[in-house]
NUBALO-237070 format. One record per atom (N, C-alpha, C): residue in one letter; x, z, y. Coordinates in steps of 0.001 Angstrom, whole numbers, plus 500000, padded with zeros to 6 digits. Atoms other than C-alpha are relative to their C-alpha. Layout:
N
AXZY ...
! end
This chain:
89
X500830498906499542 X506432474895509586 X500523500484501344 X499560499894498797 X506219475991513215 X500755501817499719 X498776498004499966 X508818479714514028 X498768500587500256 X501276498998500097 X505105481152514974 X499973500166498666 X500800499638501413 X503576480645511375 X500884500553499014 X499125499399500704 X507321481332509841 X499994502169500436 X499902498620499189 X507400484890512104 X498622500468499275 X501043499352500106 X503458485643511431 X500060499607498329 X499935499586500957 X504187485335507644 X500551500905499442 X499122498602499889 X506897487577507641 X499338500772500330 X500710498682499394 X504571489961509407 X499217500475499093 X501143499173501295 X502039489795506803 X500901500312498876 X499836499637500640 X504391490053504310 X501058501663499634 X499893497910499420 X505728493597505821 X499326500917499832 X501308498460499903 X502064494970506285 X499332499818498985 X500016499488501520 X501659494222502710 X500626500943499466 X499214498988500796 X504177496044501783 X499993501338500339 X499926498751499185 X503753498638504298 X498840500643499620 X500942499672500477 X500252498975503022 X500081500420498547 X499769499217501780 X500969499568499249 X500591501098499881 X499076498641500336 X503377502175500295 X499089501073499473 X500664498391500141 X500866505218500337 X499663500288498300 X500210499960501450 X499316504230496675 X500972499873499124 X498635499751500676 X502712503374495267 X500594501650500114 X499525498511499939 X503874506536496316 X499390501244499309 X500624499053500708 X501537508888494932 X499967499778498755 X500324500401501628 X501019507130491684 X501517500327499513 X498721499216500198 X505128507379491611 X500075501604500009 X500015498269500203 X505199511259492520 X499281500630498836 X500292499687500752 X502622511640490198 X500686499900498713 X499446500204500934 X504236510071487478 X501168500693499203 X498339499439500139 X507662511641488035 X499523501668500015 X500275499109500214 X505788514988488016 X499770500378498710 X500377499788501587 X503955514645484745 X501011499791499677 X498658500301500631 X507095513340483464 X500148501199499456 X499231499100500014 X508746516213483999 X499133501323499190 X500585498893500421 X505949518549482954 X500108499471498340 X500447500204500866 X505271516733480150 X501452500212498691 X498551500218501229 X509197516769478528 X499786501911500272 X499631498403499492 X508836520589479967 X499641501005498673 X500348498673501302 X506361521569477348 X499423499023498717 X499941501374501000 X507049518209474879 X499279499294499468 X500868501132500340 X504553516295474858 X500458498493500395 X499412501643500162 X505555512749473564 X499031498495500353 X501723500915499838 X501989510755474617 X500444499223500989 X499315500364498716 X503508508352477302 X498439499093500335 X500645499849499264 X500019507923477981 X499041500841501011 X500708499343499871 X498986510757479121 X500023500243501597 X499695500115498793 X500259510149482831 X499121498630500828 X500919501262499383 X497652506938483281 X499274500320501036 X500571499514499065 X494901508862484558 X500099499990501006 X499856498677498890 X496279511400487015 X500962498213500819 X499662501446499090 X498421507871488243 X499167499197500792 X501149500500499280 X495245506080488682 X499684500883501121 X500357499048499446 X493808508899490285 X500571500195501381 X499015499405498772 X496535509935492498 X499959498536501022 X500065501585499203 X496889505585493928 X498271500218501035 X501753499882499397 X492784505938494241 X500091500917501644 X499800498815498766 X493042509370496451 X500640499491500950 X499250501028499128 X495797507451498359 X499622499468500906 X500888501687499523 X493701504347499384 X498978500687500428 X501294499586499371 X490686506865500080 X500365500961501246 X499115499323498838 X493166509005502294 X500282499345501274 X499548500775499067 X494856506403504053 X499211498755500621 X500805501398499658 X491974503841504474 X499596500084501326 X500206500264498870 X491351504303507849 X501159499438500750 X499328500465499371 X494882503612508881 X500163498622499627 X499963501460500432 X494872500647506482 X499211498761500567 X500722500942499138 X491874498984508240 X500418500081501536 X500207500316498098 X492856499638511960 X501684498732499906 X498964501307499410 X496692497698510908 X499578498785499346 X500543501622500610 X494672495061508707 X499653499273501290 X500613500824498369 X492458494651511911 X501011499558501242 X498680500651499107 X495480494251514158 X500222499230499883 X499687501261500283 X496847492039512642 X499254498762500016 X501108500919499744 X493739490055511929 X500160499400501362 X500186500294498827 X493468489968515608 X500822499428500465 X498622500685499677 X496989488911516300 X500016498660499336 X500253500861500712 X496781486492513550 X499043498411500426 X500804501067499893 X493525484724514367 X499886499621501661 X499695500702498810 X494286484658518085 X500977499033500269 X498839501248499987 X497652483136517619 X499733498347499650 X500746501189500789 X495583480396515579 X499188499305500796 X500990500975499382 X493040479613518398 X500762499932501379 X499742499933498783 X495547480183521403 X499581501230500700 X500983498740499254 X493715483252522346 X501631500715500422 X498759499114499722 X496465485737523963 X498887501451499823 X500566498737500464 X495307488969522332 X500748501656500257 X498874498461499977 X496504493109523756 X499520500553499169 
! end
C-alpha cells in the first residue's frame, strides 16, 4: 500500500472517532447521571437508563450534525481528490 492511502486511512480512522465523540459522550454523561440518581433514590431497573441514553446520543447527532457533515465533506474532498490527482484547498 502506497504512504498516501496508509496516511489517508489513518485520517479516516481519526474522523471516525472524532465523530462518535459527541454521541458517545452524552449517552455516557447520561448514563453516569441516571446512575447516580438512580442508586440515589434505589432503584435497581438497570434498564431504566436505555431511553434517556438513546435519547441523549440522538440529541447529540441532531446538535452536532452540521459540524459532522462540513468534516465528512472535507474529507470527502481531500479523499476523492487525492484519488483523481486533483490538488484540493
Amino acid at each position: 500500500m502506497p504512504t498516501e492511502a496508509l496516511a489517508m486511512l489513518s485520517e479516516a480512522l481519526w474522523l471516525a472517532l472524532l465523530l462518535a465523540g459527541p454521541p458517545a459522550a452524552a449517552a455516557w454523561l447520561t448514563g453516569i447521571t441516571l446512575s447516580l440518581l438512580a442508586d440515589r433514590i434505589g432503584a435497581r431497573d438497570p434498564t431504566l437508563s436505555a431511553f434517556p441514553r438513546i435519547a441523549a446520543a440522538l440529541g447529540a447527532i441532531a446538535v452536532a450534525s452540521p459540524w459532522i457533515l462540513e468534516q465528512t465533506l472535507a474529507f470527502g474532498r481531500v479523499a476523492f481528490g487525492a484519488a483523481l490527482g486533483l490538488s484540493v484547498e
